[in-house]
N, C-alpha and C positions, 0 to 999 in steps of 0.2 A: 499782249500776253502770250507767254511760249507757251506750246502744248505740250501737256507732260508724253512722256515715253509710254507705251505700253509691252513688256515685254513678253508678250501672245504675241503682238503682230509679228514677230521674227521665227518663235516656234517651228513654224512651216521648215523654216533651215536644218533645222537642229536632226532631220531624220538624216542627213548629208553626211553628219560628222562622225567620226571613229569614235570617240569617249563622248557619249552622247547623253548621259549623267552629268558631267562634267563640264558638258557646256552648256546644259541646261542651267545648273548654278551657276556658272560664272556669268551667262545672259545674263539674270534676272539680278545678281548684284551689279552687272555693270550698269543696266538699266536704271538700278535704284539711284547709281552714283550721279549716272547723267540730269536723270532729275534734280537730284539735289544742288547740283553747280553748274544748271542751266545751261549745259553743252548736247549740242542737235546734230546728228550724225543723219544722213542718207539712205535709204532700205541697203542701195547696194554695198555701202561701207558697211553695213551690221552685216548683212550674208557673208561678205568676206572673214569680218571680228567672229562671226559665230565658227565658223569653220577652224580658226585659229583656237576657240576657246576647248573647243573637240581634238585637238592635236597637240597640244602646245601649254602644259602651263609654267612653262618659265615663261615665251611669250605673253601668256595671259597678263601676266604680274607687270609685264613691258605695258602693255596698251592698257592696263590701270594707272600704271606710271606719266605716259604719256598725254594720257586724258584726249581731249576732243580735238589735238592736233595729231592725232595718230591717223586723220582723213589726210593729211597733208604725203603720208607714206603711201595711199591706196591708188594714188594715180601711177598711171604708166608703166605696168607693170606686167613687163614682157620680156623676154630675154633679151631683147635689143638695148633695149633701156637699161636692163642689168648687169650685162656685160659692159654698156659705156659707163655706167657709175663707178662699178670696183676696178674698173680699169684705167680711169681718171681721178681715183681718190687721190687725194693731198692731204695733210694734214699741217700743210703750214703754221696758221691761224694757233695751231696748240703749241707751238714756239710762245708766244708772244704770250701766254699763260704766265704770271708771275709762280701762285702756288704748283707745286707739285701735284698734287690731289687735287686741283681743281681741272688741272689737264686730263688726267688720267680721270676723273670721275665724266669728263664730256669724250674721252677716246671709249671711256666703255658704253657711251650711249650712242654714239657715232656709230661703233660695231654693232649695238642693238637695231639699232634701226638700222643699217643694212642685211642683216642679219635677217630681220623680218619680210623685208620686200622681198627678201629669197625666197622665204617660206612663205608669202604671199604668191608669187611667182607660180611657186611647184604646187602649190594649193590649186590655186586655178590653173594649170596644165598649160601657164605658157612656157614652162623652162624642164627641159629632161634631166634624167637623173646628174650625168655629165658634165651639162653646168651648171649642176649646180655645186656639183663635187670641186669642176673648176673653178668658180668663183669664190667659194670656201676657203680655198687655198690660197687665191691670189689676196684674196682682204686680209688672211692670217699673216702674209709675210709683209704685206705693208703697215698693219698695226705692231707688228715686232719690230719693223723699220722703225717706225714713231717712236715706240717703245724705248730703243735703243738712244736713241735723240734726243727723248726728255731727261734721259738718267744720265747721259753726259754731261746735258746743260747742268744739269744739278750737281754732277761731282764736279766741273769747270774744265771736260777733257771734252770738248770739242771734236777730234778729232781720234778718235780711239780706232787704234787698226787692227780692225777684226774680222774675221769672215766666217759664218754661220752656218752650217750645211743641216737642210731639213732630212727629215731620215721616214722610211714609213709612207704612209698616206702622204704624206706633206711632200715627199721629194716626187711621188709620181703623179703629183694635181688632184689625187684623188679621195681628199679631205671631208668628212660627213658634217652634220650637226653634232657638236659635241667629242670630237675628232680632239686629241690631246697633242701639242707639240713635240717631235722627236728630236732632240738637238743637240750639237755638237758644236763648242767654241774653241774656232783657232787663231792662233798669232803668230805674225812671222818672227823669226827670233831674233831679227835684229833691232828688233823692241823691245828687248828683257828688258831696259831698262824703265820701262812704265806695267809691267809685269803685275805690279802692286794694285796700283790704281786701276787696272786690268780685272783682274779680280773684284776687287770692290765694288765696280760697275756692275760686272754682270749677277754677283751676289744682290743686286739691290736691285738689278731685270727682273731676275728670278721671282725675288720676292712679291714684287708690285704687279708681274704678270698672273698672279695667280690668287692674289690676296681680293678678300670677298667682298662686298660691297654691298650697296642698298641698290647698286646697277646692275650686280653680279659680278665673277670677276672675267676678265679677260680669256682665258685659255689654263689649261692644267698642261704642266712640265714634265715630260720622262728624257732625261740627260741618262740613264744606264746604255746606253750603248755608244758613249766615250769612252776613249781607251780605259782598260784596266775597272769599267764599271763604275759602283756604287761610290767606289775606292779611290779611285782617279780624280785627276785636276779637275777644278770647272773648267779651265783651259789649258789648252795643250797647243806645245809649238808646231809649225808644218813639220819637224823634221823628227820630233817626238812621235806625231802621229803616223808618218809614212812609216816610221822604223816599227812601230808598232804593229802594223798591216804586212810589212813588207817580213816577219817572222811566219812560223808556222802554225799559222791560226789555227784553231776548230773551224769545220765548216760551218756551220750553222752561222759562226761570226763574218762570213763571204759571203751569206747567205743575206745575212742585213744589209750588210755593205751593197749588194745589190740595189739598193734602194735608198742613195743618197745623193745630195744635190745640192750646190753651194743657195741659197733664200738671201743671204746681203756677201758682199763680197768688198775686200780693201785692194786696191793694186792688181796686177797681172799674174802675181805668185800664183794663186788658188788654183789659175789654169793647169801649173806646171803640176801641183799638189794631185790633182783629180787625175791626171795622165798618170800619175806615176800610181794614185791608188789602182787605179782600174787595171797598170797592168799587175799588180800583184792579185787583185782578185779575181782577174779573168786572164788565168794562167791554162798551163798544159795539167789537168784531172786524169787519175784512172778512172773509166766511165764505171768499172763493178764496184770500186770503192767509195765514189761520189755518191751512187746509192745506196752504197749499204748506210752512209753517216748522216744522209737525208733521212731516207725511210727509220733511221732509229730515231731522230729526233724529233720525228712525227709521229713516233710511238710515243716517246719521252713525253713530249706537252698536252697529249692528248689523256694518257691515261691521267695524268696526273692533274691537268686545268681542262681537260675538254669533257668531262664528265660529271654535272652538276644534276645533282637529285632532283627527277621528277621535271628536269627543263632541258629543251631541245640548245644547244650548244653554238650557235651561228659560227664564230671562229675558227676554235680550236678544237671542236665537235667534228664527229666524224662526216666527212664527204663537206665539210665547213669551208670557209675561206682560205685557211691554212692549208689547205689541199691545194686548193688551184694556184696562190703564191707558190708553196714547194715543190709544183710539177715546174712552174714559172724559172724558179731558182734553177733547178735541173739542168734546163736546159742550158738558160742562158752562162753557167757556171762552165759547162761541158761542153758548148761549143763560141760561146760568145770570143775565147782568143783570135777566131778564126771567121765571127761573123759578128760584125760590130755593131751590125743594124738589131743584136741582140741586147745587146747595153744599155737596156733601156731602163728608167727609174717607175714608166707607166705597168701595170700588171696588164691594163686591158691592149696595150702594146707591145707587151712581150707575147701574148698569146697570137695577135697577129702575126707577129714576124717569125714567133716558132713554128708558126703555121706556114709563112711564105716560105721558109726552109726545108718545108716538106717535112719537118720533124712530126706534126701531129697531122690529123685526116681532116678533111673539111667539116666532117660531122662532132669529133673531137675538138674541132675549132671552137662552135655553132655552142656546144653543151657546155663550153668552159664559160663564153661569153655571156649564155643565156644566165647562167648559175651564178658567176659572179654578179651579174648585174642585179639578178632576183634577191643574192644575200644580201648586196651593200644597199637595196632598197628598204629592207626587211630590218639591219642591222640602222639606218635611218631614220626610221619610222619609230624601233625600239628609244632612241636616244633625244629626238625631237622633246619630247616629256617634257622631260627636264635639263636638256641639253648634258649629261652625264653620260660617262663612258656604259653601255649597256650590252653585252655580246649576249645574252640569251633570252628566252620565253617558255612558259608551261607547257604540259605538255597538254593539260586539261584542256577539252574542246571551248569550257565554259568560259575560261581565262582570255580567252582569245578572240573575242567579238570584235574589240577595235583594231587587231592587228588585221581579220581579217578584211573587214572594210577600208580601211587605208592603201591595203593590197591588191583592192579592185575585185575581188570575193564575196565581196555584199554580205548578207548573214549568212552564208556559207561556207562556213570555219571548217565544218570537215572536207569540201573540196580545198582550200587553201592548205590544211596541215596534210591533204595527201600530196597536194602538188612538191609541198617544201620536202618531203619523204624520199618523193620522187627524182628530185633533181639533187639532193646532198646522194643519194645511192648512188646514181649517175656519175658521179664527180668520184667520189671514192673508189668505184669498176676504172675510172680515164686514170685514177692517182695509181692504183695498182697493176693496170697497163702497162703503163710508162713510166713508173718510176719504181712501185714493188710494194708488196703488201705489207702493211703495221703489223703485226705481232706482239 
């Protein structure tokens, strides 16, 4: 005879977890589920589950879905082990899928389930922010790879020559939970002639990367920073897009470009393509002009998307993450012709090497690194939820209990919102330093 569950005996856990409401009900239904279809989980697999139900309810819905083989994800679960997994993923085996949907319905549980051992990972404190940012990244452009593979199979182009440049979080590794793809499809043009089928393909990426499911879906799409926008091709030739760059951009469009990086690649062209962007974007600047079209455009996104009623701003909020990239851009826009080791797609490696340049202070260093790291935890913690794009939070002390807890604050909400007070002032004093003050 099995012994039914009690779900009191795990209670104990539940004062651990950030939405501690939330994982109290989802305990006690997952409990009731266990009972009813006789699956027997371990105290330490529940302490783990309960911790996920307090942080996580798209997870949650995952390890309802999973049922009592979800102990099969709890072992081993260390950043050693995590880094060999999404570093050795294959997705072979979803070749030999006859349906369409039947691939793509086991590639989006494949990503769920790695996806949770991450967040199992950072839950119990074997994996830093870092990597987990990097492993995010590296499983996102290998499921785009897969991605890209099934939809060939299925148009009969086997071989379609395309090269994808990730933009954002994605080109500098440093991709959260719920992190949306930035991307940009090229072809060399001496393949106009599959141009069509070209199109169709990735028309039909698009779709099935983002289309919903009873698994969820894969990833959400932002393609606006291919040439010409909204407006523009879903693909563009190498010689389209350089002529494109290689005009009189806006800054702010040098400014992304900062932050791009081939994720699949056809042939040895893309090399030549990336040289030739990077020298039009990391050209000869006047250093008083370079600020003045920074500092407006950080005027520009802030009055206008960084000010949301009654909630603090993480992004595009003032002293927000948008400060420490645009101090980033700055520099590297301004002297990167000239120091290559500034070229970088990483933000938390651009601040190093603006540093090693002697452009900012050690202590300017110290307060970019400490701040970026504190918002992309902060900005994590917000989107883990429901795995949905999330940049802000209330202002209210009351709204704020799980965030603080998650944040290492304990019931301490008013030390947490002053710390976060603290270190967005700091950032916005290092952004009007060194780069000039919004107005």
């Amino acid at each position: 005879m099995i012994m039914s569950m009690k779900a009191e005996n795990y209670y104990k856990f539940i004062g651990q977890t950030w939405h501690q409401d939330t994982a109290r009900n989802s305990l006690d239904r997952f409990v009731e589920v266990c009972n009813k279809e006789n699956w027997t989980l371990p105290e330490s697999s529940m302490e783990i589950l309960v911790h996920v139900f307090g942080s996580s309810w798209y997870f949650t819905r995952f390890i309802f879905i999973y049922g009592e083989k979800i102990n099969t994800l709890l072992k081993d679960n260390d950043a050693s082990s995590i880094n060999k997994e999404v570093s050795d993923l294959s997705f072979e085996e979803l070749m030999d899928i006859a349906e369409l949907e039947d691939a793509l319905n086991e590639l989006r549980l494949i990503k769920n389930s790695i996806m949770f051992r991450i967040l199992v990972c950072y839950l119990t404190n074997q994996c830093d922010l870092i990597e987990i940012e990097t492993n995010l990244t590296i499983l996102s452009e290998k499921i785009l790879q897969c991605l890209l593979q099934l939809v060939t199979k299925n148009t009969g182009d086997n071989d379609i020559p395309i090269t994808v440049l990730g933009m954002g979080r994605m080109a500098g590794h440093e991709m959260s939970f719920g992190s949306d793809l930035d991307l940009i499809f090229l072809f060399n043009e001496n393949d106009q002639k599959i141009y069509s089928n070209l199109n169709t393909a990735i028309r039909l990426l698009l779709r099935l990367v983002a289309q919903p499911s009873a698994f969820g879906q894969l990833y959400d799409v932002d393609m606006r920073l291919r040439p010409h926008g909204s407006s523009g091709p879903l693909v563009t030739t190498y010689s389209t897009f350089l002529e494109f760059h290689s005009a009189n951009r806006e800054v702010w469009e040098k400014q992304m470009m900062t932050r791009c990086r081939p994720v699949i690649t056809t042939g040895e062209d893309v090399k030549f393509v990336m040289r030739e962007l990077r020298s039009h974007i990391y050209s000869n600047y006047d250093g008083h002009e370079l600020r003045g079209n920074i500092v407006t455009m950080r005027h520009k996104v802030e009055s206008i998307l960084g000010k949301v009623k009654n909630q603090y701003e993480i992004k595009r909020g003032t002293g927000g993450l948008m400060d420490i990239d645009f101090i980033t851009h700055y520099f590297q826009l301004r002297f990167g012709n000239i120091n290559h080791d500034l070229q970088t797609t990483s933000t938390r490696m651009a601040i190093r090497e603006i540093h090693k340049a002697n452009y900012i202070t050690d202590a300017q260093e110290a307060d970019l690194l400490n701040g970026y790291n504190f918002l992309k935890k902060v900005e994590m913690t917000l989107r883990l939820f429901d795995l949905k794009s999330a940049d802000s939070f209330p202002m209210s002390k009351d709204d704020n209990l799980p965030l603080s807890r998650a944040m290492g604050y304990g019931e301490n909400v008013a030390a947490f919102l002053d710390n976060y007070l603290k270190i967005t002032t700091t950032i916005r004093q290092h952004f009007s330093e060194l780069v000039g003050v919004p107005e």
